[in-house]
C-alpha positions in Angstrom: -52.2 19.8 50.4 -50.8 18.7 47.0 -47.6 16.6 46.6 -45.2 17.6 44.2 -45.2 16.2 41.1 -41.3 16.6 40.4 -38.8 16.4 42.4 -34.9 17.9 41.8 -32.6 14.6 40.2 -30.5 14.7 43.5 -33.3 14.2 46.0 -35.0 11.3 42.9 -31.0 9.7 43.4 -31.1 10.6 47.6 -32.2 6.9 47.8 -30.1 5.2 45.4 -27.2 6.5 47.9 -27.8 4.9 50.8 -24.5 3.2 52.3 -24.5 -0.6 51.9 -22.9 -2.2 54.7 -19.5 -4.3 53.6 -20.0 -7.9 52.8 -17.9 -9.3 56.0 -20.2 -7.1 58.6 -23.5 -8.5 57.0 -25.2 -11.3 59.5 -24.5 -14.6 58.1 -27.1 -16.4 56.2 -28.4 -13.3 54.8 -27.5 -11.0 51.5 -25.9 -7.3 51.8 -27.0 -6.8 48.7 -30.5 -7.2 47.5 -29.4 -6.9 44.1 -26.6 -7.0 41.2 -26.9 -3.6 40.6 -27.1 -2.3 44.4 -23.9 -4.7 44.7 -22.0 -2.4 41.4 -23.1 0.6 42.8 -21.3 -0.3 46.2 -18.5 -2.1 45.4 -17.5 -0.6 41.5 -14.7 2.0 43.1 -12.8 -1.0 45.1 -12.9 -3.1 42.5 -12.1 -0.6 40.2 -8.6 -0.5 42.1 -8.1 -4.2 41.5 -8.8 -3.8 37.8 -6.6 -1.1 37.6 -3.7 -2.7 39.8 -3.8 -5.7 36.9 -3.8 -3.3 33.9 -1.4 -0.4 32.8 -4.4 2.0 31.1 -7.6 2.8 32.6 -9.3 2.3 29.6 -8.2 -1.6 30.0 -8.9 -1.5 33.2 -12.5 -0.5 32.9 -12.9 -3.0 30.2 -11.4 -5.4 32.2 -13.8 -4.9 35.4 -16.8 -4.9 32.5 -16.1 -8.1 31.4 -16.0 -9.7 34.6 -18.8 -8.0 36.2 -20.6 -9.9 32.7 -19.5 -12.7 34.1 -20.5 -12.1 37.8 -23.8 -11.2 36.8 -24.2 -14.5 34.3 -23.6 -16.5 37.6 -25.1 -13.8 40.0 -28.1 -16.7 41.2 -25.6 -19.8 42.0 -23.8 -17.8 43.7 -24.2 -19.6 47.4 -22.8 -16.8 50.3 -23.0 -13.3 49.0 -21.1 -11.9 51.4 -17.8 -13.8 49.1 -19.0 -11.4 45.7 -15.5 -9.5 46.0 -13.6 -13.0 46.3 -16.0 -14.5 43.4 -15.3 -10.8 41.0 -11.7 -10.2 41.6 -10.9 -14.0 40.9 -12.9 -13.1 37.5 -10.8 -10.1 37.0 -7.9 -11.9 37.4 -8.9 -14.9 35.2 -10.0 -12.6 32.2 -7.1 -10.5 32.5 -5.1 -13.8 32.4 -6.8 -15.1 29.6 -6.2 -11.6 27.5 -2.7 -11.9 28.2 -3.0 -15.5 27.1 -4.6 -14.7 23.9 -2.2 -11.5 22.8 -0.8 -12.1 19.8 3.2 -11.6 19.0 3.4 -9.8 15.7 7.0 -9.1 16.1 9.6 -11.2 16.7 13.1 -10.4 17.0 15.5 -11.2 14.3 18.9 -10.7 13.4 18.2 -9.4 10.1 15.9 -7.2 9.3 13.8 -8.4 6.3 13.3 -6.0 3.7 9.5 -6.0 1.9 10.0 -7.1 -1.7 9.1 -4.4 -4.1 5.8 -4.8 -5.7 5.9 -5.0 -9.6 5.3 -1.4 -11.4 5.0 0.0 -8.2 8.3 2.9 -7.8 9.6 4.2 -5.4 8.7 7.5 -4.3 11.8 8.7 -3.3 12.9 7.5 -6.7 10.0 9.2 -8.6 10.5 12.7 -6.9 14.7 12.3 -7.5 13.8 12.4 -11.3 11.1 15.1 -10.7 13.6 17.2 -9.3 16.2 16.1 -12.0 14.0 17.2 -14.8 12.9 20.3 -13.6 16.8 21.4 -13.0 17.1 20.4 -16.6 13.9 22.2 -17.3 15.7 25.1 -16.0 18.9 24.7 -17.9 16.8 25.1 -21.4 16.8 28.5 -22.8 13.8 30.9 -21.6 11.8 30.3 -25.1 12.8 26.5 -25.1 11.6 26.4 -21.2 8.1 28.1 -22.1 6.9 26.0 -24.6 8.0 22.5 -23.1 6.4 23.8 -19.6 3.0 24.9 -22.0 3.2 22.0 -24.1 4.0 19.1 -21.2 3.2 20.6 -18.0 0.3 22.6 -18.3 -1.0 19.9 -21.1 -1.7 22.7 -24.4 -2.1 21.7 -27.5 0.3 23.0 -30.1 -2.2 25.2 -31.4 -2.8 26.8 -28.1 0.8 27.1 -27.7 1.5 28.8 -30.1 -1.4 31.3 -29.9 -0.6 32.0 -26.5 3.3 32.9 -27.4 2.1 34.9 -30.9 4.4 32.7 -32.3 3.4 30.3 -35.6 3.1 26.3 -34.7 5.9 25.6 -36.5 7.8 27.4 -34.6 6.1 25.5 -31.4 7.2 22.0 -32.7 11.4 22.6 -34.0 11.3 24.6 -30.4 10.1 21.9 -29.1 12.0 18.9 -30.8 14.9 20.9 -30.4 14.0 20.7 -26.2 13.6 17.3 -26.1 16.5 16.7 -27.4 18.7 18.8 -25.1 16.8 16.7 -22.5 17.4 13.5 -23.9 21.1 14.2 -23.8 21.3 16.0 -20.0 23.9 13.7 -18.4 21.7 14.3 -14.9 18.4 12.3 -16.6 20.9 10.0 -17.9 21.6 9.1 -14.6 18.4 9.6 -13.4 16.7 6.9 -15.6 
């Protein structure tokens, strides 16, 4: 008869389940658990609980049990009576999560004014930057049609004068007193007046 070589993942873990007794029940002078890990694998939904009870998220709260299960394990061998692990861990949960609490940093504090960030130098405001943007376009707008073209081509779509020109069959010339003529409507639009 042959023995199976593999074996299905539940009956490999069959094993690794067995109940562990709870540390009060265990005979005195002896260990419940023979190991850290066999100790995690018991106890880690109790203490779980506790971290949780100390934390608001359960993110924390797993981080929280981490760290002090880091620092159980650190002391796991002078650790005298085993069957006081829950006493020894939940005093380290409570100690790191007094120690996080200790260490938070206050970025706020309450005032009764509020402070306003100085404007950096050349930066603008964008609220300020589309305002104008908006007021030149409505100024844009107010140009006549032939006016409006060739600024748009000429500032807006970046085209030389040439290309202008060429692509309104219309000679350069034309393109620049059109265009002079524009900028000086906008120069004198009492909205970009304010604007500036």
């Amino acid at each position: 008869m042959t023995a199976p070589v593999c074996i299905s993942a539940s009956a490999a873990a069959a094993p690794a389940r067995q109940t562990l007794p709870h540390p009060r029940l265990a005979p005195a002078g002896t260990s419940p658990y023979p190991s850290f890990a066999s100790y995690v694998r018991a106890r880690h939904p109790a203490l779980l609980r506790t971290a949780r009870s100390l934390t608001a998220n359960p993110s924390d709260a797993e981080d929280l049990l981490q760290t002090a299960l880091a620092k159980t394990y650190v002391a796991w061998e002078r650790i005298e009576d085993h069957r006081a692990l829950d006493g020894y861990v939940r005093r380290a949960l409570l100690n790191t999560r007094t120690s996080q609490w200790r260490r938070r940093r206050v970025d706020e504090f309450a005032c009764d004014e509020l402070p306003e960030p100085e404007p950096r130098p050349g930066a603008d405001d964008p609220a300020e930057r589309q305002a104008l943007r908006d007021a030149m376009w409505r100024a844009i707008l107010r140009l006549p049609a032939r006016q409006r073209a060739m600024v748009v081509l000429r500032y807006y779509e970046d085209l030389s004068e040439a290309q202008t020109a060429e692509l309104l069959g219309v000679s350069v010339g034309t393109v620049k007193s059109a265009v002079s003529r524009a900028l000086g409507k906008l120069r004198e639009d009492p909205e970009l007046g304010l604007a500036r």
